[in-house]
TIKEKE-993159 format. One record per residue (C-alpha): residue in one letter; z, x, y. Coordinates in steps of 0.5 Angstrom, whole numbers. Example, Ala and Ser with C-alpha at 12.3 -4.5 7.8 and 13.67 -1.06 7.14 Angstrom:
ATOM,rest,zz,xx,yy
ATOM,A,16,25,-9 .
ATOM,S,14,27,-2 .
***
This chain:
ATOM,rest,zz,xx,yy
ATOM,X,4,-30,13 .
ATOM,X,0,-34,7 .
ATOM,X,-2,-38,13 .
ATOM,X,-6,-32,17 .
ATOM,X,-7,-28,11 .
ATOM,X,-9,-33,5 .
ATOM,X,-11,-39,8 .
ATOM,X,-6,-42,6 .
ATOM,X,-5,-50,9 .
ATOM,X,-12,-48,12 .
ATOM,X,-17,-54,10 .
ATOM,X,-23,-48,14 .
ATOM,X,-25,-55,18 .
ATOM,X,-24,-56,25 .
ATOM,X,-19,-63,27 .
ATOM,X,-23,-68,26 .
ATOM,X,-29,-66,26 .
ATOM,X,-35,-68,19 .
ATOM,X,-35,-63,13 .
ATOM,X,-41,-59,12 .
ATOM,X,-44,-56,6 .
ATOM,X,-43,-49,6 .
ATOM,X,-48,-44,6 .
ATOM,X,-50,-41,-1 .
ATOM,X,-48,-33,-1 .
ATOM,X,-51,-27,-5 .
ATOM,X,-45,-24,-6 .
ATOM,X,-38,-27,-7 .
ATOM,X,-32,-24,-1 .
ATOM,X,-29,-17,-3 .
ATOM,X,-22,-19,-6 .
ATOM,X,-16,-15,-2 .
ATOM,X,-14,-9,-6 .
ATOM,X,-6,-11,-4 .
ATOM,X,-6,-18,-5 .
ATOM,X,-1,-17,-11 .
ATOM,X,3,-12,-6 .
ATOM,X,10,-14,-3 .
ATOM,X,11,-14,3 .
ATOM,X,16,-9,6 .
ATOM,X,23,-9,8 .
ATOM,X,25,-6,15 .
ATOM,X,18,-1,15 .
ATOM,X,11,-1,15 .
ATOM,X,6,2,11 .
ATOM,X,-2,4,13 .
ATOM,X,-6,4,9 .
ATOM,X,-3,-2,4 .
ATOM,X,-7,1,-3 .
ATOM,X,-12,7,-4 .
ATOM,X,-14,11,-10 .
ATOM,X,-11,18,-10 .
ATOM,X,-12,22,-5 .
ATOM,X,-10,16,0 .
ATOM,X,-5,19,6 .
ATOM,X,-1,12,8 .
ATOM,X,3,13,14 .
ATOM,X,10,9,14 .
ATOM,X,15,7,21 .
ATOM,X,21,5,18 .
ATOM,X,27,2,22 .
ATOM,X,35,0,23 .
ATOM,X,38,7,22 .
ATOM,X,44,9,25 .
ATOM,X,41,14,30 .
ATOM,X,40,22,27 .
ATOM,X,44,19,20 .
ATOM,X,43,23,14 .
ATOM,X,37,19,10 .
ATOM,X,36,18,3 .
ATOM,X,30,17,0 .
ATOM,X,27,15,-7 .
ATOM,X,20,14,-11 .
ATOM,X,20,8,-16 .
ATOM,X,13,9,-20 .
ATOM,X,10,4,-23 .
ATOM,X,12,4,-30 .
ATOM,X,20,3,-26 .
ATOM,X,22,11,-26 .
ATOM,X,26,13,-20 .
ATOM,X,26,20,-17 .
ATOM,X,29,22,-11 .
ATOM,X,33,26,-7 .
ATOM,X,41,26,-10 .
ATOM,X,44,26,-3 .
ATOM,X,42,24,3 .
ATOM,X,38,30,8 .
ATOM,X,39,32,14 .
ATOM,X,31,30,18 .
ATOM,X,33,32,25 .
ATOM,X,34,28,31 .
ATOM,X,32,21,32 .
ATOM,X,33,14,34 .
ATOM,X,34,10,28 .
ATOM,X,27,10,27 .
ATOM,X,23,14,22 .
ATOM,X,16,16,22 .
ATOM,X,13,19,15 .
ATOM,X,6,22,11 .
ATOM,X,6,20,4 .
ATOM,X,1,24,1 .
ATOM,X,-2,22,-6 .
ATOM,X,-6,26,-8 .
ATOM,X,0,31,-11 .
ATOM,X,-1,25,-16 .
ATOM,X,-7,26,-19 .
ATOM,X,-5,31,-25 .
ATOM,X,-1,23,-27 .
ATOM,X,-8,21,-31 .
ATOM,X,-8,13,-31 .
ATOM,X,-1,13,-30 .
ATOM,X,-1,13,-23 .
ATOM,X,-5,7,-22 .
ATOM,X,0,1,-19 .
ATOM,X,5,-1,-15 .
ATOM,X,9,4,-12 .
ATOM,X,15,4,-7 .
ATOM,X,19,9,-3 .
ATOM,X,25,6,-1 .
ATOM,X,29,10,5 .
ATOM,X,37,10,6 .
ATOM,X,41,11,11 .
ATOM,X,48,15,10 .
ATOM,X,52,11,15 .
ATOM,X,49,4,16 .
ATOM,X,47,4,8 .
ATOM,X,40,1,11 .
ATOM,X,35,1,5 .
ATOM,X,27,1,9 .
ATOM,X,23,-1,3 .
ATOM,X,15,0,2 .
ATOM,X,11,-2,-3 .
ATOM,X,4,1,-4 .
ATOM,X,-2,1,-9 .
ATOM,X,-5,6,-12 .
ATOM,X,-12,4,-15 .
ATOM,X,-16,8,-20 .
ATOM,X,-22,12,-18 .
ATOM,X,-27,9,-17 .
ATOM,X,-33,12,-22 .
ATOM,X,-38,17,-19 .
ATOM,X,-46,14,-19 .
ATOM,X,-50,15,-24 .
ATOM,X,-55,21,-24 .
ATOM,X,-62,19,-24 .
ATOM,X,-66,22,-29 .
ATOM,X,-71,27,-27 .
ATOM,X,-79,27,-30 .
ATOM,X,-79,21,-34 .
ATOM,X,-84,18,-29 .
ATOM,X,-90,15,-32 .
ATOM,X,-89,19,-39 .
***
C-alpha cells in the first residue's frame, strides 16, 4: 500500500540510471483528501472522502449468507449510533452492497466534518466489515464580481 500509494521505498529513479534535476512546477501536487484515512476491514469504499452530499458506495464481505446484519455509525467526535438488533436485509451470498448518502448530515454544521466509519456485523459468523470515510468542509462559493465600478 505505502509503496503503490505514498511512494514509499520509492527513490522515483530508474536503476542504475544518473539523477536529473527536476523540473520547477507552477503549482504544487494536489494532496489526497483521504490520505489520513484507515484503510477498510473486509469491505470497500468509493468514494474514500467528499463534502456533504457525497454518495460513497460500499461492498462488504465475509457473512454467513442471508444472516441478519447490524450495522452502526461512528461519528467523528466518537458517537455511535446504529441498529439495536440485527435486520433482516433479504437474500445474499455473504456479501453486501450499500449507499451511504451523506447528505442527511448537512443540518450537523461543522460537526460533520472527519473521519467517519460504518461497521456491518453478521448476526452468526460475528464478522465486523468496517469502512472509514472522511467528510470534508464545503468548499467556499467563488466571490461575486462587483459590477459598474470600471473605470470610476
Amino acid at each position: 500500500y505505502g509503496w503503490r500509494y505514498k511512494n514509499e521505498g520509492c527513490s522515483g529513479q530508474v536503476p542504475g540510471a544518473t539523477p536529473t534535476a527536476a523540473a520547477p512546477t507552477a503549482t504544487p501536487a494536489p494532496v489526497a483528501c483521504d490520505r489520513d484515512v484507515p484503510p477498510a476491514k473486509d469491505a470497500t469504499i468509493n468514494p474514500r472522502c467528499g463534502p456533504v452530499g457525497t454518495v460513497f458506495t460500499i461492498h462488504a464481505v465475509g457473512f454467513t449468507p442471508n444472516e441478519k446484519i447490524s450495522f452502526w455509525l461512528t461519528l467523528p467526535s466518537g458517537e455511535v449510533f446504529g441498529s439495536p438488533n440485527p435486520l433482516d436485509i433479504g437474500s445474499h451470498n455473504g456479501t453486501i452492497d450499500d449507499v451511504f448518502d451523506s447528505d442527511f448530515l448537512d443540518g450537523l454544521g461543522d460537526f460533520v466534518n472527519g473521519i467517519w466509519a460504518i461497521t456491518y456485523q453478521g448476526e452468526q459468523s460475528g464478522n465486523q466489515s468496517i469502512v472509514w470515510f472522511k467528510i470534508l468542509p464545503k468548499a467556499a462559493p467563488p466571490p461575486t464580481p462587483l459590477r459598474g465600478t470600471r473605470g470610476r
